[in-house]
C-alpha positions in Angstrom: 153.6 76.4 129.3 156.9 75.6 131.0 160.3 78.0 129.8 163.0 75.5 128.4 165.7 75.6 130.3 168.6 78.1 128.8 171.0 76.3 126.7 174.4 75.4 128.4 177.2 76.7 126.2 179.9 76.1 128.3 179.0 72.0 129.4 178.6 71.5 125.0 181.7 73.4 124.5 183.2 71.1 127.5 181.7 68.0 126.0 182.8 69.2 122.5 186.5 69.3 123.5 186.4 66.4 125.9 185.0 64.2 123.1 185.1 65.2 119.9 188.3 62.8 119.1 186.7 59.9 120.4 183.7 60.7 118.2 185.2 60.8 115.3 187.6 57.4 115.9 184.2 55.7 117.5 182.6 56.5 113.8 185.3 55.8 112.0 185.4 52.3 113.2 182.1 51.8 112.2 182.2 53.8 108.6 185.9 53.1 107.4 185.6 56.6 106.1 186.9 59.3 108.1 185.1 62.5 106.1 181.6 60.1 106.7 182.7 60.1 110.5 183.6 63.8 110.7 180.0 64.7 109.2 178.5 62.3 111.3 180.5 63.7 114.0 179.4 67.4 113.5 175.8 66.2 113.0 175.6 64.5 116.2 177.0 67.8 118.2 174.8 69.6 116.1 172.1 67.3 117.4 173.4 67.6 121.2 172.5 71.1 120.8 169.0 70.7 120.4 168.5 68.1 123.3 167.3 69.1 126.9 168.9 66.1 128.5 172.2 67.7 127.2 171.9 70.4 129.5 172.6 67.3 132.5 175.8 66.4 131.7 178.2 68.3 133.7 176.1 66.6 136.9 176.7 62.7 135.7 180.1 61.6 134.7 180.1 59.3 131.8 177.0 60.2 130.1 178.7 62.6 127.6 179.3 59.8 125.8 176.7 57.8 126.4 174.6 60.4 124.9 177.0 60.8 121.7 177.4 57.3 121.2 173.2 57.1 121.5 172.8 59.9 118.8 175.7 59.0 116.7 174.6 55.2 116.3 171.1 56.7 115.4 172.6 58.9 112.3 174.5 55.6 111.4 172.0 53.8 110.7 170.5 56.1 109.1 173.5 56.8 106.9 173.9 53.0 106.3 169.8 52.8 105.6 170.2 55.8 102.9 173.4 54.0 101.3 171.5 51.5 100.7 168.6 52.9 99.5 170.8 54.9 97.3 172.0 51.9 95.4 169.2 50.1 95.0 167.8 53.4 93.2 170.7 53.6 91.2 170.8 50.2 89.9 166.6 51.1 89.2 168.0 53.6 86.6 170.3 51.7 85.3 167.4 49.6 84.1 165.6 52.1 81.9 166.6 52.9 78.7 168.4 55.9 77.9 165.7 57.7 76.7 163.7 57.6 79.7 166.4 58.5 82.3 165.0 61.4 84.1 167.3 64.4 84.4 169.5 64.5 87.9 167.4 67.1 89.3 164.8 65.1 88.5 166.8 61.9 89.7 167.3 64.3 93.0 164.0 65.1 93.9 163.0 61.4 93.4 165.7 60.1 95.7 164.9 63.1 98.1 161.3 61.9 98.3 162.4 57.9 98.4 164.6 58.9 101.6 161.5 60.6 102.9 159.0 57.9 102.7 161.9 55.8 103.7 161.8 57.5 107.0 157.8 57.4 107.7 157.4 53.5 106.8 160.7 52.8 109.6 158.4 55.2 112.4 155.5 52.5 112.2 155.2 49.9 113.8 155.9 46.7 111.9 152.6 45.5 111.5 151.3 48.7 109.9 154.2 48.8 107.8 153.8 45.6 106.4 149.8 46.3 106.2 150.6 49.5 103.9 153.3 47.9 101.5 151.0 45.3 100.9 148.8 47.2 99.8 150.3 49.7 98.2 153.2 47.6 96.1 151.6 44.4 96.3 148.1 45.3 95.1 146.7 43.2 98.0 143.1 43.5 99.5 142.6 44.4 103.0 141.0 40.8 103.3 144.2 39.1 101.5 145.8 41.2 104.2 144.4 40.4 107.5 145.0 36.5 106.0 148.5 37.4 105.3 149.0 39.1 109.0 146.8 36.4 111.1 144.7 40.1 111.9 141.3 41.2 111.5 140.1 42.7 108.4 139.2 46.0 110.9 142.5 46.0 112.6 144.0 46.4 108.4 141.5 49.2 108.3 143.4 50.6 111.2 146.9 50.1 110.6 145.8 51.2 106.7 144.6 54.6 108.2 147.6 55.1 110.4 149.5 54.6 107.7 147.6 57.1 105.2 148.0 59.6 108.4 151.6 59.3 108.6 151.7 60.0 104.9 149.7 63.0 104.8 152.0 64.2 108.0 155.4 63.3 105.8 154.1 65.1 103.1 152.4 68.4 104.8 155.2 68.0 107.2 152.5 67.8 109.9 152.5 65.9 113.1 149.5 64.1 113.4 148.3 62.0 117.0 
């Protein structure tokens, strides 16, 4: 097993200062909130820190922000993906009746485990995705599937159990091959 390289300090703090501004007005265009685009900001340093190909950017000019614009764009669309899931859950509450509102710890657990199934149905491929919801939400057969997908019945048997694997990885946090 190969040592990771050590952690450049001085090139982050360098990219840090040399780019943080730029950051911040580059996600504020695309957010219209500034206090969205300073989180996003600090998460995509935060980020940057964790990378290996961050250690390279002393050696190749303009690839500081290359590499923020990459990571920030990622955590955008993932803020913009959550938003939206966000309403649609809220406007799924505002639908019950009072009585059967679930408390907000409840409401936050729920939305917690929305945003996490949320992020395992995006990491498959389409076809599997597709496979899995209609399944699961539609109540479809694997037959009525591999008709609705042009696919054989044993390529749904395949996306269905890559899709029951990446479940069982989200939820025992796993990483399955």
């Amino acid at each position: 097993m190969q040592d990771s390289p050590a952690l450049d300090l001085s090139a982050i703090g360098h990219l840090y200062r040399g780019h943080h501004q730029w950051l911040v007005a580059w996600l504020r265009r695309r957010l219209g909130c500034p206090h969205y685009a300073a989180d996003l900001a600090h998460d995509t340093f935060a980020r940057v820190l964790v990378r290996r190909d961050a250690l390279a950017l002393r050696d190749e000019p303009g690839s500081g922000k290359a590499l923020l614009s990459t990571i920030a764009h990622g955590l955008v669309v993932d803020h913009w993906r959550r938003a939206a899931l966000e309403r649609a859950f809220v406007e799924a509450l505002s639908l019950l009746p009072e009585p059967q509102v679930p408390s907000l710890e409840a409401q936050r657990i729920v939305f917690e485990t929305l945003v996490e199934v949320d992020r395992m149905l995006q990491g498959l491929p389409d076809k599997v995705r597709q496979a899995f919801l209609l399944s699961q939400l539609d109540g479809m057969t694997y037959a009525q599937i591999a008709t609705e997908l042009d696919v054989s019945l044993s390529s749904v048997q395949q996306y269905m159990t890559r899709a029951f694997t990446a479940c069982y990885a989200a939820r025992h946090g796993a990483v399955l091959q």
